[in-house]
C-alpha positions in Angstrom: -8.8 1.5 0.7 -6.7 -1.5 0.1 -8.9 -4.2 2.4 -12.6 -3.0 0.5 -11.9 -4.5 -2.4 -12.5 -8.2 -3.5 -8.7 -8.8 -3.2 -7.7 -11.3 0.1 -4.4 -9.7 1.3 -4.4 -12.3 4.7 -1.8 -15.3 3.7 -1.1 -16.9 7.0 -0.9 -20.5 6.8 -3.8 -21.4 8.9 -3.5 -25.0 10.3 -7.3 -25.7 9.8 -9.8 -23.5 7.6 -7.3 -21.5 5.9 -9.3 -19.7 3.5 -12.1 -18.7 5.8 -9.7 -17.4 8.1 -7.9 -15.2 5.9 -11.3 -13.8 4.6 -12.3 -13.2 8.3 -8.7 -12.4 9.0 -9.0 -9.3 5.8 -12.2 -8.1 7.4 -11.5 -8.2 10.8 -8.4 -5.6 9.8 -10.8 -3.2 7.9 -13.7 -3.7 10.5 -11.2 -2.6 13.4 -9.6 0.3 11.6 -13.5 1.9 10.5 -14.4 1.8 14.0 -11.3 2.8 15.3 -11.0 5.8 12.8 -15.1 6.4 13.7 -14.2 6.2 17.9 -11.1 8.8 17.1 -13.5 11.1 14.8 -10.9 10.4 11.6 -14.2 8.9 10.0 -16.5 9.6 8.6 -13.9 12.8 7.7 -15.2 16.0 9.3 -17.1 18.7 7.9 -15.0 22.0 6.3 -13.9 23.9 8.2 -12.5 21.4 10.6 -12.6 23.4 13.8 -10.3 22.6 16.7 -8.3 19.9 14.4 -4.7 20.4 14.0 -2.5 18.8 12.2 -0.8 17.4 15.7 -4.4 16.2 17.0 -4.7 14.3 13.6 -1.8 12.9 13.7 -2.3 11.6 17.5 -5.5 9.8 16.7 -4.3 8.4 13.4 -1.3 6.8 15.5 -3.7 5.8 18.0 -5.9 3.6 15.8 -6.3 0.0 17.3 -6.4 -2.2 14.0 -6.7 -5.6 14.5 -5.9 -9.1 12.7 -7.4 -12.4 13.5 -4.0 -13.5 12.9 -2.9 -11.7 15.8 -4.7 -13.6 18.1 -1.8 -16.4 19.7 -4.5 -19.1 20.5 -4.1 -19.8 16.5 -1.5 -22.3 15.1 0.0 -21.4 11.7 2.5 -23.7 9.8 4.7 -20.8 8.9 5.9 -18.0 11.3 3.1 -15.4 12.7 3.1 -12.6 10.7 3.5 -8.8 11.9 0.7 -7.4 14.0 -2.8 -6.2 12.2 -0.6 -7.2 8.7 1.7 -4.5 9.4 -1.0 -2.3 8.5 -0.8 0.1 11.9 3.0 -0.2 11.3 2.0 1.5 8.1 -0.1 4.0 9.5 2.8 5.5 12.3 5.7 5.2 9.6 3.3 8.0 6.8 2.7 10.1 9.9 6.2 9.9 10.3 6.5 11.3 6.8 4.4 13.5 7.2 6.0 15.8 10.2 9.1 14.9 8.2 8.1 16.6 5.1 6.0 19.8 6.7 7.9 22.4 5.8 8.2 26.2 4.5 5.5 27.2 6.9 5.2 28.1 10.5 4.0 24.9 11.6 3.7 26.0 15.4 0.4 28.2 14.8 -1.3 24.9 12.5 0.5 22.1 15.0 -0.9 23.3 17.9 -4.5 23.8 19.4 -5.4 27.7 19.2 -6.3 29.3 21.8 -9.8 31.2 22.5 -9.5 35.2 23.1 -12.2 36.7 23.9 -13.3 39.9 22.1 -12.5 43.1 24.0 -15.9 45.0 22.9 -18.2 42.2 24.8 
């Protein structure tokens, strides 16, 4: 995961504190995306066999993630333009789950897409 490692990807041009803040801006991203993914059961990833996901339900919650940036808060002043919301990272997110239903192909997707239905055995 890109924000774990020791690598600060935040470069906004802080008025005041600018390192700190792009070390709390870095972990403020990865903080809200874990406990987004944990609140829309993405993570920790489910056990095998993954009963009741489908590929449409997955691809719901991973759009509905709410990522965050300290940068994104407006009551800070930067000397260069604001940058894109959470880093661009949830922009990032939505555009590979666009790929994603893009490029699903050569199957039929309707029975994995959608949530199957329960039938109830006919020798109960």
């Amino acid at each position: 995961m890109k924000y774990q490692g020791p690598t600060q990807h935040c470069r906004s041009s802080y008025s005041t504190n600018r390192a700190k803040k792009n070390a709390a801006c870095d972990g403020l991203i990865l903080g809200s995306l874990l406990k987004s993914a944990a609140m829309n059961c993405l993570w920790p990833p489910p056990p095998h066999p993954y009963t009741g996901l489908t590929f449409s339900v997955i691809v719901s919650r991973a759009r509905s993630l709410d990522i965050m940036a300290l940068c994104d808060d407006s009551i800070h002043t930067f000397t260069v333009g604001q940058p894109a919301p959470s880093h661009g990272v949830k922009q990032s997110i939505c555009s590979q789950m666009d790929n994603l239903e893009a490029n699903m192909n050569g199957l039929d997707l309707k029975r994995f897409k959608e949530p199957k239905e329960v039938v109830m055995d006919s020798y109960w």
